[in-house]
Every structure is written in C-alpha cells, then in structure tokens.
C-alpha positions as CSV (number, residue, x, y, z in Angstrom):
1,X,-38.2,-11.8,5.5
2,X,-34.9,-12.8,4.6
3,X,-33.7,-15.6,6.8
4,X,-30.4,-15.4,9.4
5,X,-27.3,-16.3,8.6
6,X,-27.4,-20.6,8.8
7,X,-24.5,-22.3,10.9
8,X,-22.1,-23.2,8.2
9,X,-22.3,-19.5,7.0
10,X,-21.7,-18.5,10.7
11,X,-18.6,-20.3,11.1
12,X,-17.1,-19.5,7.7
13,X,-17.6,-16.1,8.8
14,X,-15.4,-16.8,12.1
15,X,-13.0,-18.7,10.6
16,X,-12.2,-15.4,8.0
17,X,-12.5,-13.3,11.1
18,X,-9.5,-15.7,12.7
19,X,-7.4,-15.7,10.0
20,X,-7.6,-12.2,9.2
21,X,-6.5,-11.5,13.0
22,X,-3.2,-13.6,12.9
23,X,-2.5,-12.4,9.2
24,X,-2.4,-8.7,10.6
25,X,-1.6,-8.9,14.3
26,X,1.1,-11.9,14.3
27,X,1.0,-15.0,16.3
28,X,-1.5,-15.0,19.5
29,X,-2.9,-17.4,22.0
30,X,-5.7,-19.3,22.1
31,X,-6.7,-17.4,25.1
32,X,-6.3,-13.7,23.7
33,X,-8.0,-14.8,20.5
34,X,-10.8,-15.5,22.6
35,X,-11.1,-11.9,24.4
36,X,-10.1,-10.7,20.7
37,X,-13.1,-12.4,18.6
38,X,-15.5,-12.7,21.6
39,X,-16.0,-16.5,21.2
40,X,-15.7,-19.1,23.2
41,X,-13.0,-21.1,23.7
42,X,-14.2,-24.3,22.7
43,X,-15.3,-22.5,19.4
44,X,-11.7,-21.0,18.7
45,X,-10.4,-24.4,19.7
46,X,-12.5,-25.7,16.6
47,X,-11.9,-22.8,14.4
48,X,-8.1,-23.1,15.1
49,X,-8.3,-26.8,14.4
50,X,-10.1,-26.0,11.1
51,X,-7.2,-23.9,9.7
52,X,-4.3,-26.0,10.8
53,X,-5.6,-29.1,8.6
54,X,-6.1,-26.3,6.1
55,X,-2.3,-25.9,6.2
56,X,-3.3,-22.2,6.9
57,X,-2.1,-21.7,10.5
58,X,-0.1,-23.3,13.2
59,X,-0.4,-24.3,16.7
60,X,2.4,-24.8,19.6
61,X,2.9,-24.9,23.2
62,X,4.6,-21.1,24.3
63,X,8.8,-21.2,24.6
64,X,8.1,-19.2,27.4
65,X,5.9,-20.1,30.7
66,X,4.8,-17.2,33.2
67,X,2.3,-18.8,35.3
68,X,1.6,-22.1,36.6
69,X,-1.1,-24.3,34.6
70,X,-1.7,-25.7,31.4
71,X,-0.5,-22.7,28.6
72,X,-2.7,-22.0,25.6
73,X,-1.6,-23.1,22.3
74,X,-0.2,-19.9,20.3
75,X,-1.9,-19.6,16.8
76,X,0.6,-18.7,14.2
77,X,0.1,-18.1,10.4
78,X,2.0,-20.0,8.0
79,X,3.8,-17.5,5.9
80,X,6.3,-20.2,4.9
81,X,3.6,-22.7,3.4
82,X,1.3,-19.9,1.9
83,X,1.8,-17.1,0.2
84,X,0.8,-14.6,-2.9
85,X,3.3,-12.9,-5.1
86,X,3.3,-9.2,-5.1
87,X,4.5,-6.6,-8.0
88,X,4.5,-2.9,-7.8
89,X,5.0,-1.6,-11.7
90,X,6.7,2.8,-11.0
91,X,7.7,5.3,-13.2
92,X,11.5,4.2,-13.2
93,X,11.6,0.5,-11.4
94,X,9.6,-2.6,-11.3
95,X,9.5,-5.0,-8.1
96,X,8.4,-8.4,-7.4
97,X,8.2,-9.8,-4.2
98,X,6.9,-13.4,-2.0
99,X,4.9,-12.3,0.4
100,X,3.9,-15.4,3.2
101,X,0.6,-15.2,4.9
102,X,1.0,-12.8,7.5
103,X,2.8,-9.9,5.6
104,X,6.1,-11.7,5.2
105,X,8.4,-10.2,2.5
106,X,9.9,-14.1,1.6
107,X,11.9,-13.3,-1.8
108,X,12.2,-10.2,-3.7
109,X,13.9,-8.3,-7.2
110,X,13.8,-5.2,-8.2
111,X,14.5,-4.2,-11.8
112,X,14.8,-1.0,-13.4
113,X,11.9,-0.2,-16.0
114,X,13.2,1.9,-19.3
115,X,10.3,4.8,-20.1
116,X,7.6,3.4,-22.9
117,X,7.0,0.1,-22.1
118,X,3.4,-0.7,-22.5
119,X,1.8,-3.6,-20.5
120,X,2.7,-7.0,-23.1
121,X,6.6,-5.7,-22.6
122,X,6.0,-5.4,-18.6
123,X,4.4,-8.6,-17.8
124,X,7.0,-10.7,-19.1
125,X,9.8,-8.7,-17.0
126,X,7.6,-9.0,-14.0
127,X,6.8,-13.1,-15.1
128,X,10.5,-13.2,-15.8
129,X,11.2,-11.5,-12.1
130,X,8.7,-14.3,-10.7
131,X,10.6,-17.6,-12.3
132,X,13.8,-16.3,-10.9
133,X,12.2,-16.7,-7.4
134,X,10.5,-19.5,-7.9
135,X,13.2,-22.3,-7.2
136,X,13.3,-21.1,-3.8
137,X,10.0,-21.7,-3.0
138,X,9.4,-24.7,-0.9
139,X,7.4,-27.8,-2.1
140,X,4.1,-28.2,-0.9
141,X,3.4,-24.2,-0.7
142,X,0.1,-23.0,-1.8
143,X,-0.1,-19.5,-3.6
144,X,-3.5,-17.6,-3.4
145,X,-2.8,-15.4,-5.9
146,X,-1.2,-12.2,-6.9
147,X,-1.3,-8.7,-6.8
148,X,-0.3,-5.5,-8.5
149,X,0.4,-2.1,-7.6
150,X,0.5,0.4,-10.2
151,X,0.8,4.2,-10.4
152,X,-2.2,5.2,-12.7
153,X,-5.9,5.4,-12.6
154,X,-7.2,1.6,-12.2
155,X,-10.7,0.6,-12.8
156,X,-12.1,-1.5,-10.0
157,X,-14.1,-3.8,-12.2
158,X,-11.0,-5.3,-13.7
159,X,-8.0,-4.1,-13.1
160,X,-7.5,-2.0,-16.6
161,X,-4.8,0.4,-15.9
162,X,-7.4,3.5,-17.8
163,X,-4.4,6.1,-17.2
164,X,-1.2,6.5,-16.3
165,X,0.2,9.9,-17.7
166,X,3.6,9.2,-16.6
167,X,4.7,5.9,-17.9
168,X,2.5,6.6,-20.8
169,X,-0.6,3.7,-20.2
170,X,-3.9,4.2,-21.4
171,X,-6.4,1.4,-21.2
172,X,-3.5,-1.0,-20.2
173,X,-5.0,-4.5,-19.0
174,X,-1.9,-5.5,-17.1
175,X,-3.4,-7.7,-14.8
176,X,-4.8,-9.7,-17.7
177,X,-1.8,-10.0,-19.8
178,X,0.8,-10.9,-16.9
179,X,-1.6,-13.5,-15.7
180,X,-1.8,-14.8,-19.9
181,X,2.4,-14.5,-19.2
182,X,2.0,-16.8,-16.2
183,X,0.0,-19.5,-18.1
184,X,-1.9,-19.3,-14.8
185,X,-5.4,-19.6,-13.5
186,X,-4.5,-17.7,-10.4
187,X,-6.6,-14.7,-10.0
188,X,-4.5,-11.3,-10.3
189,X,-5.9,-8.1,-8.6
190,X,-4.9,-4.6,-9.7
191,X,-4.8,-1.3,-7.6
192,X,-3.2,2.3,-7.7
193,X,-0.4,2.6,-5.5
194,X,-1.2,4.9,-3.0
195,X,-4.1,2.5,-2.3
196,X,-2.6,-0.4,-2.0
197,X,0.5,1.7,0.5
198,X,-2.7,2.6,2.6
199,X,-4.3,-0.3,2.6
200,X,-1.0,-2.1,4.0
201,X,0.0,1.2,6.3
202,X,-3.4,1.1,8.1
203,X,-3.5,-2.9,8.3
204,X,0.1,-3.2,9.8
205,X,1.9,0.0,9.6
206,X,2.2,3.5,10.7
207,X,-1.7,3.9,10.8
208,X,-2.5,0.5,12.3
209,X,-5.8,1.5,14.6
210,X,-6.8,4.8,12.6
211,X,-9.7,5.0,11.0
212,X,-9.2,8.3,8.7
213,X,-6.0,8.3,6.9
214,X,-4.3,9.8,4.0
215,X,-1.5,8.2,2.9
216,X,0.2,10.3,-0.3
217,X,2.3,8.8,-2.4
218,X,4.9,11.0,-4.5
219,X,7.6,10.5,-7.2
220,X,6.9,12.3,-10.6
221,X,3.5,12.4,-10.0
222,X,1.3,12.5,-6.6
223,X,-1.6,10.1,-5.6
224,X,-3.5,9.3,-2.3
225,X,-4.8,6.5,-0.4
226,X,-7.6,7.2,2.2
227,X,-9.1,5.3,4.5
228,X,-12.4,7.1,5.8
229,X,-14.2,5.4,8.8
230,X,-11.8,2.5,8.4
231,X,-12.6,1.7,4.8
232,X,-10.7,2.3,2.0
233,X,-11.9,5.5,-0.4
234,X,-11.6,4.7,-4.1
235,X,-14.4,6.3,-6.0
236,X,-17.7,4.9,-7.9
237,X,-15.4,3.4,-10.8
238,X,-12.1,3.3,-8.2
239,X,-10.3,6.5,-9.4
240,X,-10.6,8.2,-6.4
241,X,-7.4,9.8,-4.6
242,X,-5.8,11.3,-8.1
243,X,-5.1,14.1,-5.6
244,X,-2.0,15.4,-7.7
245,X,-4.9,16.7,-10.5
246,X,-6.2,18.8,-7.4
247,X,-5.5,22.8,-9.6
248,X,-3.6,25.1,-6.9
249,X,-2.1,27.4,-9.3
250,X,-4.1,28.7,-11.8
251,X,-1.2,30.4,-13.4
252,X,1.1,26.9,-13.0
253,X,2.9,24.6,-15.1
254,X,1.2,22.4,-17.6
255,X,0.3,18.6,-16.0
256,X,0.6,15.8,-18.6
257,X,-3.2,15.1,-17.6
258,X,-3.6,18.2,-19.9
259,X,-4.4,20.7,-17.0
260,X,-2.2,23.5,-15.8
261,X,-1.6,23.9,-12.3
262,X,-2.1,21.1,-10.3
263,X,-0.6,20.2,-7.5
264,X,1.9,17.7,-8.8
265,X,3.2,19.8,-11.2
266,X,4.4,21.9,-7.5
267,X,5.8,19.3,-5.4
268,X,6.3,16.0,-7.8
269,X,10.2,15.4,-8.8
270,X,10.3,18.0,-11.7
271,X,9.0,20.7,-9.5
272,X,12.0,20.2,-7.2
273,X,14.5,19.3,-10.4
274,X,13.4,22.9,-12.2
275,X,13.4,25.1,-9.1
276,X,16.6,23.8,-7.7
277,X,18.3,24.2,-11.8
278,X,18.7,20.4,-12.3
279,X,18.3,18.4,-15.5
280,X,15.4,16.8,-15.4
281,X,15.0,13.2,-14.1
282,X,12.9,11.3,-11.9
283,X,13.8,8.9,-9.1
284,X,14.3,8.9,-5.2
285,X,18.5,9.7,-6.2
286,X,17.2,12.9,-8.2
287,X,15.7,13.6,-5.4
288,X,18.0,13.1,-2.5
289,X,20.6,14.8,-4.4
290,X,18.7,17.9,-4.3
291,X,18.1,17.3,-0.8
292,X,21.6,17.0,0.0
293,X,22.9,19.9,-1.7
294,X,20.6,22.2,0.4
295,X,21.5,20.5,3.9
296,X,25.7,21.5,2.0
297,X,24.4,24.9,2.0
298,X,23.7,25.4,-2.0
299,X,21.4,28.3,-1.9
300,X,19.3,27.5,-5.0
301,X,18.5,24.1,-3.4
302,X,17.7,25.6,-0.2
303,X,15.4,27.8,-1.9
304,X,13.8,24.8,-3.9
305,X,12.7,22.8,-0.8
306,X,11.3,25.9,0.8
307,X,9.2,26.1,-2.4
308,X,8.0,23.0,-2.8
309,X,7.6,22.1,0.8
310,X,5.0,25.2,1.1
311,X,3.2,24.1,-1.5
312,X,3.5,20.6,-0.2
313,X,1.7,22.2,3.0
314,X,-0.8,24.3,1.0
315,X,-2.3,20.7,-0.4
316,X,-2.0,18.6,2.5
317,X,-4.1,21.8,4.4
318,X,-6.7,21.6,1.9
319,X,-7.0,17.6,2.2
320,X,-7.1,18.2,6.0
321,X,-10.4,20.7,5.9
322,X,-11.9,18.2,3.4
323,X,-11.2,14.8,5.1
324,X,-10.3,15.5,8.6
325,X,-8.1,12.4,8.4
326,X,-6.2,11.7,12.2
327,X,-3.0,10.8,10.3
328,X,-1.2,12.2,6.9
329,X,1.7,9.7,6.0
330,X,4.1,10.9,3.0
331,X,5.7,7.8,0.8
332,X,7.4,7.4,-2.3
333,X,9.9,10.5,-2.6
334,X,7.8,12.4,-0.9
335,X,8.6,10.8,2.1
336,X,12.5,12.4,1.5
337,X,11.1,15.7,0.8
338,X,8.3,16.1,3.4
339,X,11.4,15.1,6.2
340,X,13.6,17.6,4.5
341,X,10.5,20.5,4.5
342,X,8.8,19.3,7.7
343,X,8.6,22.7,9.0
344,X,8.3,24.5,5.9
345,X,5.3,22.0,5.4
346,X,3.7,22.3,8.8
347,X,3.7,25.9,8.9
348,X,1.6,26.0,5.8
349,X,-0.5,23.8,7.1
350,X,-1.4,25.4,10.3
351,X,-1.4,28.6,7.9
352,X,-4.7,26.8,5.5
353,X,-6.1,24.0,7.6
354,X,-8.9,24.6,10.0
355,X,-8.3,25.2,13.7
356,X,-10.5,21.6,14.7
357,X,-9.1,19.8,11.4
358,X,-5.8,20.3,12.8
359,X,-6.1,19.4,16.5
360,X,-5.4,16.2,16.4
361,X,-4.0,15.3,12.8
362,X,-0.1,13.6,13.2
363,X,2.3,13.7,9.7
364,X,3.9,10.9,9.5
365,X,6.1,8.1,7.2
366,X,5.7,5.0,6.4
367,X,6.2,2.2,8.9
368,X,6.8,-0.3,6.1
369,X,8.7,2.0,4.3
370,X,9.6,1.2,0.7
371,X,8.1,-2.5,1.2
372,X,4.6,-0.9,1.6
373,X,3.5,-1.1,-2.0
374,X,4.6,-5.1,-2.3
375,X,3.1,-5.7,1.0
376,X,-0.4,-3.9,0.3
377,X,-0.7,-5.9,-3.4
378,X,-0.1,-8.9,-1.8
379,X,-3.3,-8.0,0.6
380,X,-5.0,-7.5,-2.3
381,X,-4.3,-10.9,-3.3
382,X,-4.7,-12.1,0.4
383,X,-8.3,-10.6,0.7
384,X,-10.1,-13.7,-1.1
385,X,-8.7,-16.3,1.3
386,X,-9.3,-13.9,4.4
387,X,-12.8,-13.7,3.0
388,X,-13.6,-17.4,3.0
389,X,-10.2,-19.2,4.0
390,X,-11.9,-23.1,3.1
391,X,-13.3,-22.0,0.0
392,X,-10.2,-19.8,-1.2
C-alpha cells in the first residue's frame, strides 16, 4: 500500500492551493481564505506567513473597517516583485508583455511581424521586445519564467511549434531558440493560442466558474480552446482544438493544411476578404473595414457577413452537439465578426444544435479582450510556482 501524503507534502500542497487563490481571485482576507480553502485559521496564518518571507504575497491591515474588533490581514499577491514575461507570436504581429503575479499586464510592445520569418529570426525580435522592457523592471524582482502563445499545432512535450500553415512553421522549436536568445536558464513553456485565451478566459475572464468552455480564436485561420469538466482539452500529443480543419463543405475552398473545405476556409479573414470583393489581406483592420462598409449600407459587404456569419453558426452548432460546452466565447477577429453576425450566427445555431445542447449555452467575448493571449502564456509560465511556490 502506498503510504499518505507526509506533512511537508501536505503543506506544500496548501501553500500552492493559497497562492493559486490570490493569483486568480485578487487580494482576500485571512478570514475568507479560511471559508475559501477550508483550513483553519491558524494554518492560513502560517501558510500566509510562508509566502510573505517568500516575497510571494503581502499582508496589511484593511483601509476600510466595517465592524468593531480586530480586522483580518488582507493577503495580496505581489505582482510588482514577481512576475513572468509573456509573448504571443500571430500571423501579422508579435507581442511581449510583463505580466506580475496575479494577472497584471506590467509592460508591454507590440511589433508588427513581416510573413516568413521562421523561429531563429522571431526570437531575437521577441528577445529584442524583452530588453526594451527590461530597464523598467524593479530591482529585487524575481521572474518565474516565460511563456509563449503561438498560432500552430504545438507539441506538449516540448514546445515544437509542429505546424503552423499560416506563418509558414513546420517543426519550429521556438521555445528553445528564444530561450538560447535570452542566454537564460529560465524555463520557457509553449501553447497554441486559443489554449492559452482559454486557459486565461476561464481562470479570470468571461468564463471564470464554467467548467465546459470553448473559446475560438479567429484571424486567417480558426483554433479552439476547451475546457471540459474544468480542465483544459489538448489531445494525446496537445493538438487538440485545430477546429478550423473541421470539413463543412465538401465542394469548398482549398485549406493550406492541404484539405478543401474546412471550416476556416468559410469564416477566417480571406473568406470575408473574397466574398465581400476585397484584396486579400489579413488583420483585425481588414476585417473591420469590411464590417464597416456593411453597417454604410455596401450591399456586397452586407451580403459577405451574412455568409460567413451562417457558416460561422453552422460550426459553432456542430461543436455545441459534440461538447455541450455552457459558454462559446469568439476572440481574435472573430470576436468583430461574430458581434457584427450575432444573429445571423445564432439562428444557425438554433437551426443545427440540439434542442438540450442549446438550453443553456451563452456566446460570448472575451473579458480580457486582446490581452487574453499575453495573460494566458504568462499562466503558463505561472503554473510551476503555483504548483510548488517554495520550490519554484
């Protein structure tokens, strides 16, 4: 028989469980820590006093006083004295962000990313974005690592980038060659964008208390983050949630995966470019101009959000009956399009999805809006010290 848990194991165990709390929920008392965690209070008093010589958290007395008595100390993270650096590499931008303990965008740049470049021309833009902030950072500040978020198929083992049809990537090992860039030790965690938007949606966004969630993430191609039974869904190898390769139309366009008709190749940015009679482009102002044309009245791009927003319905229907999630969020571009389709987009939807998938599934966009991908890779970097704060 394996033997229980011993007490040091135990009380790394609550001091992750701590941590993890005011990371996502914010600053909290002593006292609703306690009803939180279901511990003591002389045990979160220790636990509390753990993490504030670990320069992790910080305690003071309440500004404000509502009832008579001592007031419990209120536990706040320090997302000025720790923090991980976050990078989300798209089709036509890269970003870079300081993200404190607690989900704090700090510093940030965003840069604009010319079609082609392979990983050893990227990680020295992204290493170049990350020096820039660096003088700004505070002496005595602790970084726990970093993380990217990358449109492509990532392999979970380590991070190789195995495709990534749209900025050309195959068998890219970004994380590996921006850390080489860094001359750094400190570990750097890959993920696919729509993952890491979900991950950060249902820890502190739109989806914060839902356990099945899809978040989709659009611009020339189309991905998805779920979260099933509150964990995050990425596959045997981590590919899972290339939804865009789903085939609707048989007769379609041909994908740059090599298929024809799937569902990107219907409501990513060239579908909406080609059916509205624009050059084709990619990026959110491609988009929007599109989208403003048809609220002006031009026909043609009336006629090309219609188009796309139904077929925008027809998938989300079909990842309703298979998932059943209790929330759909659209980010990326398709955030723009699904609010300029919403009811083109619904009526499809209650058209394919079933009558009990749909009774209590809610469409929404992103609470964290565009900051969701910089704030989800910087929980991936975050999850090693939330794991074992003393040891990280």
């Amino acid at each position: 028989m394996r033997a229980g848990p011993s007490q040091e194991e135990i009380r790394r165990q609550n001091l992750g469980a701590l941590l993890r709390h005011v990371h996502v929920h914010g600053a909290m008392s002593r006292a609703e820590l306690t009803t939180a965690l279901g511990l003591n209070r002389s045990t979160i008093g220790a636990l509390t006093a753990d993490l504030a010589s670990a320069g992790l958290v910080s305690e003071a007395t309440p500004k404000q006083r509502g009832r008579a008595g001592r007031p419990s100390l209120v536990v706040r993270p320090e997302s000025a004295r720790v923090h991980a650096w976050a990078f989300s590499i798209e089709v036509d931008r890269l970003q870079a962000a300081r993200v404190g303990l607690g989900g704090v965008v700090l510093d940030r740049r965003e840069l604009g990313r010319p079609r082609g470049l392979v990983a050893a021309e990227t990680a020295p833009l992204l290493a170049g974005a990350l020096r820039e902030m660096q003088p700004a950072v505070p002496p005595g500040t602790n970084c726990v690592g970093a993380g990217i978020a990358v449109c492509g198929m990532v392999r979970r083992d380590d991070g190789l980038v195995r495709l990534s049809p749209h900025t050309g990537w195959v068998n890219e090992p970004i994380g590996a060659t921006l850390a080489a860039e860094l001359g750094t030790e400190t570990p750097v965690v890959v993920a696919n964008v729509a993952d890491v938007c979900a991950f950060a949606e249902h820890a502190r966004g739109a989806a914060a208390g839902r356990d099945n969630v899809i978040y989709l993430y659009g611009d020339v191609g189309v991905g998805a983050g779920i979260i099933a039974g509150g964990r995050r869904l990425t596959g045997h190898g981590g590919y899972g949630g290339e939804v865009g390769h789903m085939v609707v139309n048989r007769n379609g366009s041909r994908c740059e995966c090599g298929s024809r008709g799937c569902w990107e190749t219907e409501v990513g940015e060239y579908a909406l470019l080609h059916a509205a009679g624009r050059p084709a482009a990619s990026g959110r102002e491609a988009v929007l101009a599109v989208i403003d044309a048809a609220d002006r009245g031009d026909a043609r791009a009336q006629a090309a959000v219609r188009q796309v927003g139904d077929w925008l319905g027809f998938g989300v229907g079909n990842l309703v009956n298979i998932f059943n999630p209790e929330m759909v969020i659209f980010g990326g571009t398709m955030r723009d399009l699904y609010l300029a389709a919403a009811a083109q987009v619904r009526s499809r939807l209650n058209s394919v999805g079933l009558s009990a998938c749909l009774e209590h599934v809610r469409l929404r966009t992103p609470q964290l809006g565009r900051d969701a991908a910089l704030v989800g890779a910087a929980e991936l970097a975050f999850e090693r010290l939330l794991a074992d704060p003393l040891e990280a």
